[in-house]
C-alpha positions as CSV (number, residue, x, y, z in Angstrom):
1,X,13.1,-19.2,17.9
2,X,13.3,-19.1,14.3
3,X,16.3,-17.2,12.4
4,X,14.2,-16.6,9.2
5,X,13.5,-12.8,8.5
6,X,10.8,-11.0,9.0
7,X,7.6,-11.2,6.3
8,X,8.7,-7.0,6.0
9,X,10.9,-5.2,7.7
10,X,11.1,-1.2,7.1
11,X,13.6,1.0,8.7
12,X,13.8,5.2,8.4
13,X,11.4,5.1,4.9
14,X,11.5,8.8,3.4
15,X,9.4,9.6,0.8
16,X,9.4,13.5,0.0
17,X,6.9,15.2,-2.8
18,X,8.6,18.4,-3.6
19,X,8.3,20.5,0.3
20,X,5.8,17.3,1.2
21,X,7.1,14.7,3.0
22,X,4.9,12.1,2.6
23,X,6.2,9.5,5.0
24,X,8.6,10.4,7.4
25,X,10.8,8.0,8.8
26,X,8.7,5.0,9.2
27,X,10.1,1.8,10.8
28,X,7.5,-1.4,10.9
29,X,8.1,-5.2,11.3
30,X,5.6,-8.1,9.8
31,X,6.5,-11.3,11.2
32,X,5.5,-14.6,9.7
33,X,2.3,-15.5,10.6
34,X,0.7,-11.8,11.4
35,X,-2.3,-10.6,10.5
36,X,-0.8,-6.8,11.3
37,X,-2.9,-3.8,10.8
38,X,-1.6,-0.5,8.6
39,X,-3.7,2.2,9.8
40,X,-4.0,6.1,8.8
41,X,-6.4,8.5,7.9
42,X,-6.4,9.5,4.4
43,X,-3.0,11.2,3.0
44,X,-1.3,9.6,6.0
45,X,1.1,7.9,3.3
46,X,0.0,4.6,3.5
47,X,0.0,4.1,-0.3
48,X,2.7,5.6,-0.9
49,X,4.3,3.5,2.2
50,X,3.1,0.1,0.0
51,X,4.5,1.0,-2.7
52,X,7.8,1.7,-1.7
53,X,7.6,-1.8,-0.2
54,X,7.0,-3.3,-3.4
55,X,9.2,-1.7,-5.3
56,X,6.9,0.8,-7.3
57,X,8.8,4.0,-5.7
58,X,12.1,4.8,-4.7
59,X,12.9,5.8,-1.3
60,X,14.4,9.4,-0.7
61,X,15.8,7.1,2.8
62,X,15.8,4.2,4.6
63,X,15.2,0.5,3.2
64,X,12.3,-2.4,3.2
65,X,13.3,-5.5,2.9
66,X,10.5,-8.7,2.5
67,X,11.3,-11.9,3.7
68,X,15.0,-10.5,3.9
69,X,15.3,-9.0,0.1
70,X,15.1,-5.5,-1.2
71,X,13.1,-5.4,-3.9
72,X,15.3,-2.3,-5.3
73,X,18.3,-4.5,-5.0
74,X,17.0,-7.6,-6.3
75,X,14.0,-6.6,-8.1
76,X,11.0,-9.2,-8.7
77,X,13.3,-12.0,-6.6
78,X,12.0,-10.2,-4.1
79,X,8.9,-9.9,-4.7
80,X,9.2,-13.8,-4.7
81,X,6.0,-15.6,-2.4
82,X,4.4,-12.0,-2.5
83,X,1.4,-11.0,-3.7
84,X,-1.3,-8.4,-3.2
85,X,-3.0,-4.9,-4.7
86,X,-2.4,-1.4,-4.0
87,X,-5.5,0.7,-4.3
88,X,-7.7,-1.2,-6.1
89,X,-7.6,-4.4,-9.0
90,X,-8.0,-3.8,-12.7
91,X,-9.4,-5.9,-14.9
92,X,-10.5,-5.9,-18.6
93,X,-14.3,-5.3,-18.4
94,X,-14.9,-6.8,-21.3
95,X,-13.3,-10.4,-20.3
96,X,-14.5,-12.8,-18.2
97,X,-13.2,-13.9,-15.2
98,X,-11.6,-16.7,-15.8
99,X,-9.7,-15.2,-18.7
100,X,-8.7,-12.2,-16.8
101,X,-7.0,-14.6,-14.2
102,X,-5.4,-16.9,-17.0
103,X,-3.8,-13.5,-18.8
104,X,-2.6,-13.3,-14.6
105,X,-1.4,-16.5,-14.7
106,X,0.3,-16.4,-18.2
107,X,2.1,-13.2,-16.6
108,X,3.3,-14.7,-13.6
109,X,4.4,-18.3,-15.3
110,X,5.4,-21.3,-13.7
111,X,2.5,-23.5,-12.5
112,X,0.2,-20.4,-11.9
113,X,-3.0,-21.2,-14.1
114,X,-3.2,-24.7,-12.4
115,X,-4.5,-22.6,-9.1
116,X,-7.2,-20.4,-11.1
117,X,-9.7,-23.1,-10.1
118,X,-9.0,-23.3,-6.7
119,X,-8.3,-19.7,-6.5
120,X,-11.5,-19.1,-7.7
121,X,-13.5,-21.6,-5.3
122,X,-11.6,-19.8,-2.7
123,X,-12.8,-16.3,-3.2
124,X,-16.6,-17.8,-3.9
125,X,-16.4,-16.9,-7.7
126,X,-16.4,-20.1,-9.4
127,X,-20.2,-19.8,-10.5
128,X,-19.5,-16.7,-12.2
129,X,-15.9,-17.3,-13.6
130,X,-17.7,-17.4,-17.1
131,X,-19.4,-13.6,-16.4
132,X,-17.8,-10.8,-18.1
133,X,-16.3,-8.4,-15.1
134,X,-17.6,-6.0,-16.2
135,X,-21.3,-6.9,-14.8
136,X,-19.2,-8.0,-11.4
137,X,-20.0,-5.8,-8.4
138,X,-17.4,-4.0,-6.8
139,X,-17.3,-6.7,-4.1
140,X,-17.0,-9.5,-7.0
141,X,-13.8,-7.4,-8.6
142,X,-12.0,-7.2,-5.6
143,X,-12.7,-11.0,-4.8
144,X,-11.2,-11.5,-7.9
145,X,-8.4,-9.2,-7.2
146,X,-7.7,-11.8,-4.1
147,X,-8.2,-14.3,-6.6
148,X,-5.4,-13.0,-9.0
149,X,-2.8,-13.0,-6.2
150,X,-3.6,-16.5,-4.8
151,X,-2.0,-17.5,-8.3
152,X,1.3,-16.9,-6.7
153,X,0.6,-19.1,-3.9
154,X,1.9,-16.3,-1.4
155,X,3.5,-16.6,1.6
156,X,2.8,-12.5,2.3
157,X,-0.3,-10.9,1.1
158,X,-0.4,-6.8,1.0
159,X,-4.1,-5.4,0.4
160,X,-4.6,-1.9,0.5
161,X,-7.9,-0.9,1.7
162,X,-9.9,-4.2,0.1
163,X,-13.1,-3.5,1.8
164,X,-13.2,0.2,0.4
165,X,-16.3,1.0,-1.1
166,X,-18.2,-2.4,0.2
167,X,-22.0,-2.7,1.8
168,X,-22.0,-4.3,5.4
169,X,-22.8,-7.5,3.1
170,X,-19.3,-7.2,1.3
171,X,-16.8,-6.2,4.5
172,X,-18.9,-9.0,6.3
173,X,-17.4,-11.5,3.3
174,X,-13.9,-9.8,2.7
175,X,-13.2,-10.0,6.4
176,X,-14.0,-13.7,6.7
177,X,-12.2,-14.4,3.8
178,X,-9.8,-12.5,4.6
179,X,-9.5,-14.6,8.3
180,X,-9.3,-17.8,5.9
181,X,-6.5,-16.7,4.8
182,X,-4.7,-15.9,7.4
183,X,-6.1,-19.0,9.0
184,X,-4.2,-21.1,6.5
185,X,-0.9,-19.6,6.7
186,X,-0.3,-16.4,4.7
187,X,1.5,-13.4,6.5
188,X,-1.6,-10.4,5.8
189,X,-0.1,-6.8,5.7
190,X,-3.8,-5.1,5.7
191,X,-3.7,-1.3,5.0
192,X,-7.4,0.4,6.3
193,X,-8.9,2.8,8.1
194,X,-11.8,0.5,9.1
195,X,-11.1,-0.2,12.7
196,X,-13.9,-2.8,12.8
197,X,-12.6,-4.7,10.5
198,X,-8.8,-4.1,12.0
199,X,-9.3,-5.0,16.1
200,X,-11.6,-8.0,14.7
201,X,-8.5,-9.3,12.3
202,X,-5.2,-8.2,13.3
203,X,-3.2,-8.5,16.3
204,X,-0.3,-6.3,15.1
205,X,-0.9,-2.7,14.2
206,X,0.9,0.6,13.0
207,X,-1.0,3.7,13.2
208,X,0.8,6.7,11.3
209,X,-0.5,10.1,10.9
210,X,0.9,12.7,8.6
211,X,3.8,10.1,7.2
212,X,4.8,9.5,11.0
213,X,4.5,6.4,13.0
214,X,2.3,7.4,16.4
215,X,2.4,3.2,17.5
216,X,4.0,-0.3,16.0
217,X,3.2,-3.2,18.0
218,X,0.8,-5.6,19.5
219,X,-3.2,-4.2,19.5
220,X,-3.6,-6.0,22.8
221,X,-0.9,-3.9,24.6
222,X,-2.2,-1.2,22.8
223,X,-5.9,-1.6,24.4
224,X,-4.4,-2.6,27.6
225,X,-2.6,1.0,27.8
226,X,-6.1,2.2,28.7
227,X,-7.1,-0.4,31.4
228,X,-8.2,1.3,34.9
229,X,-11.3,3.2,33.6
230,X,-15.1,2.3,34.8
231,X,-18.5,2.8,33.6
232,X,-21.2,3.9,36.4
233,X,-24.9,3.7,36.0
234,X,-26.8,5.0,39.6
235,X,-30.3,6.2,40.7
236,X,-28.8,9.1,41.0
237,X,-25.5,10.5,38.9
238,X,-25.0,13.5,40.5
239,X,-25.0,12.5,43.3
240,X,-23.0,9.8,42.7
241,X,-20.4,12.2,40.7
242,X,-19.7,14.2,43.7
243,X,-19.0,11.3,46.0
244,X,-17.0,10.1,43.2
245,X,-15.2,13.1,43.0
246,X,-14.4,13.5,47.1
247,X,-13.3,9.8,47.1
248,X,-9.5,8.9,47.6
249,X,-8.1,7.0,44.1
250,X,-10.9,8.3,42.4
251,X,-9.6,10.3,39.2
252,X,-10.9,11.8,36.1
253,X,-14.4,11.8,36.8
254,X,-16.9,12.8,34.2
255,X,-21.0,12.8,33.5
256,X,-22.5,12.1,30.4
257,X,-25.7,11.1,28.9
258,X,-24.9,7.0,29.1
259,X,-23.7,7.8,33.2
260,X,-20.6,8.7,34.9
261,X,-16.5,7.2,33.8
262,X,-14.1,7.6,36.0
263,X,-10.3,6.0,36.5
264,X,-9.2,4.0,39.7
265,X,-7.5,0.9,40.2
266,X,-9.4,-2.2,41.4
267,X,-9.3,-0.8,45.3
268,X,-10.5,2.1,44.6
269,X,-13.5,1.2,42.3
270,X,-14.6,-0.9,45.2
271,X,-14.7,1.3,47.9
272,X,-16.3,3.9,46.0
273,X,-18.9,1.2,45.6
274,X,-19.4,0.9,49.2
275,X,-19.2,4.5,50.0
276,X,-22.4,5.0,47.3
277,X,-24.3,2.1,48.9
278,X,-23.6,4.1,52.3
279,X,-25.1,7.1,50.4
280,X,-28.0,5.4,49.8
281,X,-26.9,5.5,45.9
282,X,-28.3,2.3,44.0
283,X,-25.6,1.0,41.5
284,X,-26.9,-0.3,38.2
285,X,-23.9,-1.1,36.5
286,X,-19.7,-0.7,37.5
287,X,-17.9,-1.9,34.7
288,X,-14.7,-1.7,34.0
289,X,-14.0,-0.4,30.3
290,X,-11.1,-0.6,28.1
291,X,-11.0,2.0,24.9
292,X,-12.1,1.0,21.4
293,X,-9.6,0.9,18.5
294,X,-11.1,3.4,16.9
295,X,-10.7,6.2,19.7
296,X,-7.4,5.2,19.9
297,X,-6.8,5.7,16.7
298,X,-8.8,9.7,16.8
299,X,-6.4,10.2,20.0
300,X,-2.8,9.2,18.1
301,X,-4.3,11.1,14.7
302,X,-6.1,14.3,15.5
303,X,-2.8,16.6,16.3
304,X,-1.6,19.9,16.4
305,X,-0.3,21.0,13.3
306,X,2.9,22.3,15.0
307,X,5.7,19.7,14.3
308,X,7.4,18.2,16.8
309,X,4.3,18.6,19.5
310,X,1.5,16.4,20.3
311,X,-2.0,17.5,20.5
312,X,-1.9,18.6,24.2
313,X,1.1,20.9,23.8
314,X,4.1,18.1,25.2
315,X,7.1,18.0,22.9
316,X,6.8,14.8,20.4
317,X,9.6,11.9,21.6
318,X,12.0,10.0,19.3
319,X,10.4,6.8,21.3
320,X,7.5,6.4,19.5
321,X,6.4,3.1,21.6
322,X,6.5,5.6,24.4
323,X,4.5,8.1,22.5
324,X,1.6,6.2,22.0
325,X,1.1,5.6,25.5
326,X,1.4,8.8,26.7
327,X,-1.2,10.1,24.2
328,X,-3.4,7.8,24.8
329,X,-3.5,8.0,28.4
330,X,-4.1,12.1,28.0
C-alpha cells in the first residue's frame, strides 16, 4: 500500500457568510487515481468548498491539504501538479486561442508553452487554435479551459461544473474527454450536479446539501445500499398487489403506472413468483432494481429545514457514512 498522501484531503472545512454558514464541517478524501464526484444542488457550497481547496478563501475551520500541502501554509507550492477552473474559464475574446494559452503558459513558466500543441490536440482544438475565442462556442471555451490546465501537466485536475451550459452534443464530448483523462492518470476532483454524467465517470462521490456532507465514499456501495427491491409487470396488478401484499417477506409494496415495486430478499421474490403462477397471475417481467444516482441524490438533498433532523423526522447523526444509508433506505 502506498504511503503517499492523498490527491486532497479536507477535514472540519467552515466557511461562514455573516449568519450563513456556507459549508459546515466538511471532511472528503481524493485518492490518487479517482475519478471522485462532488455533488450538490445549487448553493450547497460547492464553490465555495473549491476554493478553499485552492487557496482562494480562507477557512473560518478545519484544513485541506493536496497531495499533503496546505496551500495557505505553503501557498502556490501547493498548488504544485494542480490544475483546474472554478466556475467557468476566461479568456480574452479578442485573442486567439493559441495566444490565450501562450499568455497561460508565460504565466505558469517552466516548460509550459512546449505542451500548448499537444494540449490543444488533446482537447480537439488544434484546427481552430488560430480562431479568435471570441467566435468559440461555449463548448470550444471550456475545452480550452481544459486545454489551459493541461499546461501544468497535472497530476490532480479540479473542474467545477465543466459541462454547465453544454447541448447533449457538448456533455457527450466533455465526458469522454474527460474519461481520457482520467484514463491516462490524472486524479479528477469533478464538481456537478449532472448525475449522468457523475455514475457514468466517477467511482468516488460526496454529496453535500446545505454546506453538510449527507455521503463520502465509494458510488458502488452507495447503489448497493438500495439492493432488495423488484420490478413486477402481470396480467393483472391488482391482483397481483394484494397477493404481494399477504405474502411472507414481502415489504413495501406499491402500484404505479409502469407496474407494481416491492422489497424482499431473493427467497422471497421467488415464492411470490410461484404463489402468482398459483393464482393464475401471468408474470411479464420480475426484475430486481437498484436506485439511480440521481434519486439518491433527491433522497440525501430534499430535507427538512429543521437542523439537526432529516427529512422523515429522525434526529441527524454525527456518522454521516451511517446517515446516508439510513436515508436512503427510508
Amino acid at each position: 500500500m502506498s504511503d503517499a498522501p492523498p490527491a486532497v484531503q479536507a477535514r472540519g472545512l467552515v466557511k461562514r457568510y455573516g449568519r450563513i454558514t456556507a459549508v459546515d464541517e466538511v471532511d472528503l478524501t481524493v485518492q490518487a487515481g479517482d475519478v471522485y464526484g462532488y455533488l450538490g444542488p445549487n448553493g450547497a457550497g460547492k464553490t465555495t468548498t473549491l476554493r478553499m481547496m485552492l487557496g482562494l478563501i480562507t477557512p473560518d475551520a478545519g484544513a485541506v491539504e493536496l497531495f499533503g500541502r496546505d496551500p495557505l501554509v505553503e501557498g502556490v507550492r501547493a498548488l504544485d501538479g494542480v490544475a483546474g477552473f472554478v466556475e467557468a474559464p476566461r479568456f480574452y475574446p479578442y485573442l486567439t486561442g493559441r495566444r490565450n494559452l501562450e499568455l497561460v503558459a508565460a504565466l505558469d513558466g517552466g516548460d509550459a508553452a512546449t505542451r500548448i500543441d499537444a494540449a490543444l490536440d488533446t482537447v480537439e482544438l488544434a484546427d481552430r487554435a488560430r480562431d479568435k475565442v471570441g467566435g468559440y462556442s461555449h463548448g470550444m471555451r471550456q475545452r480550452l479551459g481544459l486545454a489551459g490546465a493541461l499546461l501544468r501537466d497535472p497530476r490532480l485536475l479540479i473542474l467545477d461544473e465543466p459541462a454547465t451550459g453544454l447541448d447533449p452534443g457538448g456533455m457527450r464530448d466533455m465526458r469522454l474527454l474527460i474519461r481520457r483523462l482520467a484514463d491516462a492518470g490524472i486524479t479528477v476532483l469533478l464538481s456537478s450536479h449532472l448525475m449522468a454524467e457523475v455514475e457514468e465517470l466517477c467511482d468516488r462521490v460526496v454529496i453535500i446539501a446545505s454546506g453538510r456532507v449527507r455521503y463520502e465514499g465509494a458510488l458502488d456501495d452507495l447503489i448497493a445500499t438500495t439492493a432488495g427491491r423488484y420490478e413486477l409487470r402481470t396480467t393483472d396488478d391488482e391482483r397481483a398487489r394484494q397477493i404481494a401484499a399477504a405474502q411472507r417477506g414481502i415489504e413495501a409494496v406499491a402500484r404505479d403506472a409502469r407496474g407494481l415495486t416491492f422489497a424482499a430478499d431473493e427467497r422471497a421474490a421467488t415464492a411470490l413468483s410461484i404463489a402468482l403462477g398459483e393464482a393464475g397471475v401471468g408474470i411479464a417481467a420480475l426484475v430486481p432494481r437498484t436506485a439511480t444516482l440521481e434519486e439518491l441524490f433527491f433522497r440525501m438533498t430534499e430535507e427538512s429545514p429543521t437542523p439537526g433532523v432529516t427529512n422523515d423526522g429522525r434526529p441527524a447523526t454525527k456518522n454521516r457514512h451511517t446517515a446516508a444509508e439510513e436515508e436512503v433506505r427510508a
